[in-house]
N, C-alpha and C positions, 0 to 999 in steps of 0.2 A: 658417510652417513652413519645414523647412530640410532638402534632401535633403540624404543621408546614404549612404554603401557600406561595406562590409569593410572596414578595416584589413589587421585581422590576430586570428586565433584562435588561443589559446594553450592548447594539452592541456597537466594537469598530472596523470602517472597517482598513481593513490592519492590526486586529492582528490578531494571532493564539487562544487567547482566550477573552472569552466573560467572564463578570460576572454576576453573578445570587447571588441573597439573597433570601433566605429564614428567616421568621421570624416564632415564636410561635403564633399560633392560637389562637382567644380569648384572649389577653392579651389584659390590658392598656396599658402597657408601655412593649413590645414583648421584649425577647431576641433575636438575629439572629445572622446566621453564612455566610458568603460570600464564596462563591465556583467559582474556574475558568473550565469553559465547551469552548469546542469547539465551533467552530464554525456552524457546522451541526446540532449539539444537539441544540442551539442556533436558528436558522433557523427553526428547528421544534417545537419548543413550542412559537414562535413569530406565526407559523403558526394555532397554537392548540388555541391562544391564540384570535388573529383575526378570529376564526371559517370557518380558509379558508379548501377548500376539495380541495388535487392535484387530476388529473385525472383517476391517476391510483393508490393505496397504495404506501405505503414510508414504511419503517421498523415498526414503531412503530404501526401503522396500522397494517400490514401484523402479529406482533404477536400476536396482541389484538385478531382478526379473528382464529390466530392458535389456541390459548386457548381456545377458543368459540367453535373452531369446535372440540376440543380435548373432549370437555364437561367441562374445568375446569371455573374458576372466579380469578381475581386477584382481592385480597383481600385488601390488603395495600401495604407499602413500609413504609422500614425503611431503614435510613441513620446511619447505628452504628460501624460503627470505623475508624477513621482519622490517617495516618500513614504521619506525615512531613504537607505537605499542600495539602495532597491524600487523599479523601473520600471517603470509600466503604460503599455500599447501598445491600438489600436483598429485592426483590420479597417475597410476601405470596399470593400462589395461593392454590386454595381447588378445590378439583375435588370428588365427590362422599361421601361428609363429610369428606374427609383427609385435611389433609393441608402440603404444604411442601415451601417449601423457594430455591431461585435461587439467585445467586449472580447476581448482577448488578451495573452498576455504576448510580451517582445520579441523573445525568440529561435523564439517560433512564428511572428510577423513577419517577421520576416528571413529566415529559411527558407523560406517562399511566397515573399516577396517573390523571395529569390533562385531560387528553381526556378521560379517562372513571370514574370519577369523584369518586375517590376514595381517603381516606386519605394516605396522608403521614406524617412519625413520624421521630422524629431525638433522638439518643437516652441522656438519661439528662448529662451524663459524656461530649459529645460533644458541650451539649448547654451552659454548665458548664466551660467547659475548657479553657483558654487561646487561644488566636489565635496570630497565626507570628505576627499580627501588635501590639499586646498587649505589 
């Protein structure tokens, strides 16, 4: 596994998706991988990102508090398997010294990760790999 941050988030108004890159963490010269996120995924780490607070939670919030009140911690995220130009992503949450894993997608990872300031990892096969534009 290989951390990973921000790039750079790219709004495109009137499409259906945004772009989001992620690069290797601590690199000179980073590898990265470009993922298409919606637009609301999009919307909330523009928001995570400018440290704005909506008035009332928004999802990503409302789990973070669930976990917290559950007693658990979210641990990391990792981004580890690409099916076509589909990225699937896993939660690692620990609650009581356990630890257990949730499926998620990657821009709901990244968005925890980034509001509760945790790492996220992609794994080397995907940072390795070929991508469509290659």
């Amino acid at each position: 596994m290989i951390e990973v941050r921000l790039r750079k988030l790219v709004m495109v108004d009137n499409d259906p998706r945004q772009i989001l890159v992620l690069e290797e963490a601590n690199k000179e010269i980073p590898r990265h991988i470009t993922l298409a996120i919606g637009p609301i995924e999009a919307a909330e780490i523009c928001r995570i990102l400018e440290q704005s607070t909506p008035p009332r939670p928004l999802t990503h919030q409302l789990l973070t508090r669930v976990v917290a009140q559950l007693g658990g911690k979210i641990e990391k995220a990792v981004i580890n398997h690409r099916d076509g130009s589909t990225y699937f992503a896993e939660l690692h949450l620990s609650r009581n010294g356990e630890m257990t894993s949730v499926d998620c997608r990657p821009s709901d990872a990244l968005a925890l990760c980034l509001r509760l300031d945790v790492p996220l990892y992609v794994s080397s096969e995907i940072l390795n790999a070929p991508t469509e534009d290659d």
